[in-house]
C-alpha positions as CSV (number, residue, x, y, z in Angstrom):
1,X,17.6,-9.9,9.3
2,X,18.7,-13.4,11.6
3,X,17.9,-16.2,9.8
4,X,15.6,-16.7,12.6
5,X,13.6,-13.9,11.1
6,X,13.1,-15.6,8.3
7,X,11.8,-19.2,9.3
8,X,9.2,-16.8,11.5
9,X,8.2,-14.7,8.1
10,X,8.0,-18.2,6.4
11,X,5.5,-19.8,8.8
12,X,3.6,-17.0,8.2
13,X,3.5,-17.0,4.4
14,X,3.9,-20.9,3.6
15,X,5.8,-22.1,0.7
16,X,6.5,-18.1,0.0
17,X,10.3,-17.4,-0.5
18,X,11.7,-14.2,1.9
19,X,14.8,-12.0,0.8
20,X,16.1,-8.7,0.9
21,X,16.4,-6.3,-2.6
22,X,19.1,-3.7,-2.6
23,X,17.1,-0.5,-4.7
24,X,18.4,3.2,-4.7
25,X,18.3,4.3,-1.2
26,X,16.6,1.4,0.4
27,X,16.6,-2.3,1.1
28,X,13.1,-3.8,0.5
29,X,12.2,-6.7,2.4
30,X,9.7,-8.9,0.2
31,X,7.9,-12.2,0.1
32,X,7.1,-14.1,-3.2
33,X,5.4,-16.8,-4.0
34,X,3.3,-19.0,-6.4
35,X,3.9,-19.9,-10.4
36,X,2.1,-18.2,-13.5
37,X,1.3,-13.9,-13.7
38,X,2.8,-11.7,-11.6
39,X,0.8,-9.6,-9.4
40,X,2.6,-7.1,-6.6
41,X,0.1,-5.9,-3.5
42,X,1.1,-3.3,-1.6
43,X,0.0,-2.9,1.9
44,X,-1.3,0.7,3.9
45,X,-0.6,2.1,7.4
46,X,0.6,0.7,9.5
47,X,0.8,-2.3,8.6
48,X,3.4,-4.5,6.9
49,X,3.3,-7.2,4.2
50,X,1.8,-9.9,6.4
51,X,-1.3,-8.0,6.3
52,X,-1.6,-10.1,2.9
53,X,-1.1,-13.5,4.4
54,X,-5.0,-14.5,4.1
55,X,-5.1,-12.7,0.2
56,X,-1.6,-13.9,-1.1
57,X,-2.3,-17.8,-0.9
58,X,-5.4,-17.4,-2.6
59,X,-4.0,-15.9,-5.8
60,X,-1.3,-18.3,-5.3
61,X,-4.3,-21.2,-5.7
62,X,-5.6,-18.8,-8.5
63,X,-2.5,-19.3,-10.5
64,X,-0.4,-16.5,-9.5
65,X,3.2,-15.1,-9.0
66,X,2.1,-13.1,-5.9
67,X,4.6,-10.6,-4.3
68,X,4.6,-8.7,-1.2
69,X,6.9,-6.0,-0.1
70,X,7.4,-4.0,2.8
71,X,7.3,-0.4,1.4
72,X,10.3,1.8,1.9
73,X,10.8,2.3,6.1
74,X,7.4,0.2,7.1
75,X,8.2,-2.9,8.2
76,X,11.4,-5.1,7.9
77,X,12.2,-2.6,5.0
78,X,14.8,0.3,5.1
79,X,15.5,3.9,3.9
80,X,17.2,6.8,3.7
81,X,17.4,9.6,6.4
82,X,14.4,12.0,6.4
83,X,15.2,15.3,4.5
84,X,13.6,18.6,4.7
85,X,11.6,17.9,1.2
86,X,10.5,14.7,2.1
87,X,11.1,12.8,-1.3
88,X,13.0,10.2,0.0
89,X,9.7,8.9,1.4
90,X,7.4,10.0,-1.5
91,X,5.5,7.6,-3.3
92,X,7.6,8.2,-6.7
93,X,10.4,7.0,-4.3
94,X,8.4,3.9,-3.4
95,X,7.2,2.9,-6.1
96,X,11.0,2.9,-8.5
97,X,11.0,0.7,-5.2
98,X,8.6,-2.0,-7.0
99,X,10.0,-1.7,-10.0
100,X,13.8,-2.0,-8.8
101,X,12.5,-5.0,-6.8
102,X,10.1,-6.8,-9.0
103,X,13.0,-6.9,-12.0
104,X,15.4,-8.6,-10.2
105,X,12.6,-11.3,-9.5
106,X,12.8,-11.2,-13.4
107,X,9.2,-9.5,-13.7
108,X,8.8,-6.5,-16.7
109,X,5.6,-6.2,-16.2
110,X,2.9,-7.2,-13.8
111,X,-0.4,-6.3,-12.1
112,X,-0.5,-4.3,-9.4
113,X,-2.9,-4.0,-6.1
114,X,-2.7,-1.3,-2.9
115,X,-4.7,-0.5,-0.8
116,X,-5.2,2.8,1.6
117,X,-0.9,4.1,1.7
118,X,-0.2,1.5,-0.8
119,X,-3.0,2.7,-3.2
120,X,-0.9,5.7,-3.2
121,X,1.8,4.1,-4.3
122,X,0.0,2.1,-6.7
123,X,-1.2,5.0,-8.6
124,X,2.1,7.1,-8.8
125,X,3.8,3.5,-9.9
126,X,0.9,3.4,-12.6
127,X,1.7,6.9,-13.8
128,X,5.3,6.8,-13.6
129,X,6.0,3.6,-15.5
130,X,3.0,2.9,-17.5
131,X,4.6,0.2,-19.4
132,X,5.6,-1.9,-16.6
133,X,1.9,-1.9,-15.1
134,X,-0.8,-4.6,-16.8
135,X,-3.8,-4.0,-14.4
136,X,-4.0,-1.6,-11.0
137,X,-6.4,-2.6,-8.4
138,X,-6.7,0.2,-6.0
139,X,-9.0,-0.4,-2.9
140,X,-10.0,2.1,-0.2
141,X,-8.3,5.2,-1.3
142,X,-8.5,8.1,-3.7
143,X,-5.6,10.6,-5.2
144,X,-4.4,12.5,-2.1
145,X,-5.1,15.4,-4.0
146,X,-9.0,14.9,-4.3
147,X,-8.6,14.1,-0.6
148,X,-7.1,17.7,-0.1
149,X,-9.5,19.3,-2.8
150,X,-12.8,18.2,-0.6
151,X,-12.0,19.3,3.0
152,X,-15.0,19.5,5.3
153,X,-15.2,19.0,8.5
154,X,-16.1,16.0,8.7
155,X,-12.7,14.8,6.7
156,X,-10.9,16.7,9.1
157,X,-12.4,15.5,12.3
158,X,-11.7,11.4,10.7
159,X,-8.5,12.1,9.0
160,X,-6.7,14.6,11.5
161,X,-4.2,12.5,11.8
162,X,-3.2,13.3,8.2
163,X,-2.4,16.8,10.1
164,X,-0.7,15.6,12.9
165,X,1.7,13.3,11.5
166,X,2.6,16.3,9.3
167,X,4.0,18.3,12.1
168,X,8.1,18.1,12.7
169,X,8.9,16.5,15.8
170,X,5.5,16.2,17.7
171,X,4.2,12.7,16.1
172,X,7.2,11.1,16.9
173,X,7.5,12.2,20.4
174,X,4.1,11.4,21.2
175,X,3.6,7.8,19.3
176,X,7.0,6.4,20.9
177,X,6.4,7.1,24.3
178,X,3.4,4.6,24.0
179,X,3.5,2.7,20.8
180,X,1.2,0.0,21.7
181,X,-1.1,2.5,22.9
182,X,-1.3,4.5,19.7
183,X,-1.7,1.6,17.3
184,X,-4.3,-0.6,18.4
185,X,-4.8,-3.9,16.7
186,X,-6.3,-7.3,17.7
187,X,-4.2,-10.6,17.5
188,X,-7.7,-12.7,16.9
189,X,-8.7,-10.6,13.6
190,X,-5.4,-10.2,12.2
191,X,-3.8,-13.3,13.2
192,X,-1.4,-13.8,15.9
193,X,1.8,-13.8,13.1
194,X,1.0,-11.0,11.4
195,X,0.0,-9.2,14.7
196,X,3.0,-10.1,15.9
197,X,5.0,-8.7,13.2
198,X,3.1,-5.6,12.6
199,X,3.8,-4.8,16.4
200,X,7.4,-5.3,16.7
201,X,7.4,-3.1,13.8
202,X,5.3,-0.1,15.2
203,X,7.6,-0.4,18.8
204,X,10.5,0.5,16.3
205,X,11.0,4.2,16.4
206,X,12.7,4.4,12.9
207,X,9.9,2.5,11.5
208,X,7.4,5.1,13.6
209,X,9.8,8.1,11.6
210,X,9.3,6.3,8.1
211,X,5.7,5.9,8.3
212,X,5.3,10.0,9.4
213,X,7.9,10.9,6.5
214,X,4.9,8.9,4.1
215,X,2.5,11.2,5.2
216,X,4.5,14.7,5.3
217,X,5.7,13.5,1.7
218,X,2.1,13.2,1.0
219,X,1.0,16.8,1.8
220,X,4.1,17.8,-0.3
221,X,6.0,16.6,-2.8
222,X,3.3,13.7,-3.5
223,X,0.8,16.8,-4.0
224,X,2.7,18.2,-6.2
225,X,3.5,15.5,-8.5
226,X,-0.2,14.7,-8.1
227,X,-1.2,18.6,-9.4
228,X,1.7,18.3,-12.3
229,X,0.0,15.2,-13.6
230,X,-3.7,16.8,-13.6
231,X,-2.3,20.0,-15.3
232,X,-0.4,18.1,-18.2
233,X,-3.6,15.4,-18.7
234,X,-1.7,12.3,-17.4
235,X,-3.7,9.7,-16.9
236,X,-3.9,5.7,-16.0
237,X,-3.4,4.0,-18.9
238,X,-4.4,0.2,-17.9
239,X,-7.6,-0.9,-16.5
240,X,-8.5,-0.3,-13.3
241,X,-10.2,-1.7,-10.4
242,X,-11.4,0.5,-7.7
243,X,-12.6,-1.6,-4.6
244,X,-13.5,0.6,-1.2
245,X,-14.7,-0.9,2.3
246,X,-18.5,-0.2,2.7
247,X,-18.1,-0.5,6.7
248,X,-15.2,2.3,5.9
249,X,-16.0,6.2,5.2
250,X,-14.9,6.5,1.8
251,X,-18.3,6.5,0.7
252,X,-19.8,7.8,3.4
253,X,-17.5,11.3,2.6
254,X,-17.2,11.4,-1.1
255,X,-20.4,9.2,-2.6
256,X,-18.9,6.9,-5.3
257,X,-15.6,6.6,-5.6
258,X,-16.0,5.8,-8.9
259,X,-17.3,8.8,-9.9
260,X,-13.6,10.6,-8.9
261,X,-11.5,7.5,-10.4
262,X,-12.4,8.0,-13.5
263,X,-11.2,11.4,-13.8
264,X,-7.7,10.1,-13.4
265,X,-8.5,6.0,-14.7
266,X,-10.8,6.2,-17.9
267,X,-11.0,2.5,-17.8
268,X,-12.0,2.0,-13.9
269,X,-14.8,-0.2,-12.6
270,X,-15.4,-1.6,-9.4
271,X,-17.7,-1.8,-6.4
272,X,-17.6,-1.7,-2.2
273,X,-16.5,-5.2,0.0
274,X,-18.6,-5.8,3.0
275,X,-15.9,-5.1,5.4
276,X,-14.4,-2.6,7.4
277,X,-11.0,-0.6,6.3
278,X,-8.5,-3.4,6.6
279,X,-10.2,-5.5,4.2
280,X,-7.3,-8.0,3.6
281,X,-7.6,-9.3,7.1
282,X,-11.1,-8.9,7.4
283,X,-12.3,-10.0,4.1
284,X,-9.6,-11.7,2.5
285,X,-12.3,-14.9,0.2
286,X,-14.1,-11.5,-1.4
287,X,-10.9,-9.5,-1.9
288,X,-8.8,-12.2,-3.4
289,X,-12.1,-13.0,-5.8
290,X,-12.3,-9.6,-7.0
291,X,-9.0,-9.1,-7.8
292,X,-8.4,-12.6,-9.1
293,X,-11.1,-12.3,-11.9
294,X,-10.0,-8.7,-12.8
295,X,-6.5,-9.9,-12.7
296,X,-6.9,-12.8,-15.3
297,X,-9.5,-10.8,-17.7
298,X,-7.6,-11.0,-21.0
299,X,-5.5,-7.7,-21.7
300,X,-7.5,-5.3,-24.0
């Protein structure tokens, strides 16, 4: 990254530091801000870390450490080649990502927010390293495997696109030949800097090749680690804050989301933001409330 780059990222985030982590098989790009508990959000498809630039100040002004990364092949972050198992892209990947990253920042332990891909990650980081993670806030996603476990067709008529990106070849063929086409966003809602950097991100074709590899992981090696845990009774140990979008389907597919958290989160509470799925651009005030007051509750 020019150094160019980085005054751009730095109007965007204000008083945020940007750098580059070194981690086993990738270079994470990440911003970080703000004095007092750290808290790490985690951002979805397709977007980047900027989609956090409404949310991240906020917790700043709440007293927060706040950092962002770019997850492993989104963004301004790298990884490895794709391979034929896909778990150099699965979230167990990702998420020693967070770790790697957040202890050179000089953080053991913090809390932890993602939302939709980034929930993903959240809840493999949560079950993988349980001592590292204080507090998960998860928002507008469930376990890919209760996903899979409650096909209709009404999931699969929303969330073909699951499918397709699954397929070798196809999804990258089809997305690159008209990248602006395929990922529609609006400079006004998102802002024009974070627009602008989620854009030059999805014309990228390796970027484009990352983000399928997230989702053919997910069908495959994150199912499977998904099913192991289930079978041996792993659970989320910390408390947990489920958040979903009520102008999103979530609901609208699976009732309360609650209801299937707390089959893998005993200690999960929460409840829907008026908003629709990218609810960090579109409702940051609510979002960084919620997780704000869950975030300083005194630990248990």
């Amino acid at each position: 990254m020019s150094l160019h780059d980085f005054r751009e990222v730095r109007v965007l985030f204000e008083d945020f530091e940007s750098r580059r982590v070194q981690v086993d098989g990738a270079s994470v790009f990440v911003r970080h801000g703000g004095q007092g508990p750290p808290v790490v959000l985690l951002h979805g498809h397709p977007r980047t870390s900027a989609t956090w630039h409404r949310v991240a100040p906020l917790l700043v002004r709440r007293g927060f450490t706040v950092v962002c990364p770019d997850l492993r092949g989104y963004g301004r972050s790298t990884g490895p080649a794709p391979t034929a198992d896909h778990t150099g892209h699965s979230k167990r990947a990702v998420a020693g990502d967070v770790v790697e990253v957040m202890r050179s920042l000089g953080h053991d332990r913090f809390a932890l927010a993602g939302h939709d891909r980034g929930g993903s990650v959240a809840l493999r980081l949560a079950l993988d390293h349980p001592d590292a993670v204080s507090r998960v806030a998860l928002l507008d996603c469930l376990p890919l495997t209760e996903h899979l476990s409650r096909i209709t067709a009404e999931f699969a008529t929303q969330w073909w696109h699951w499918f397709f990106f699954a397929q070798p070849d196809i999804p990258e063929r089809v997305i690159n030949a008209d990248p602006d086409s395929w990922y529609r966003g609006d400079p006004q809602s998102m802002g024009q800097e974070n627009y602008d950097e989620w854009r030059a991100a999805t014309r990228n074709p390796d970027v484009v090749r990352a983000m399928l590899e997230d989702y053919r992981a997910g069908l495959t090696v994150d199912r499977r680690h998904e099913e192991d845990d289930r079978a041996a009774g792993v659970r989320v140990r910390c408390p947990a804050l489920i958040l979903w979008s009520l102008r999103d389907d979530l609901e609208d597919l699976y009732g309360d989301p609650l209801r299937i958290w707390r089959q893998w989160a005993p200690d999960a509470r929460g409840h829907g933001i008026d908003s629709g799925h990218h609810v960090a651009e579109e409702a940051p005030e609510a979002l960084a409330s919620s997780l704000a007051h869950f975030f300083a509750e005194p630990p248990e």
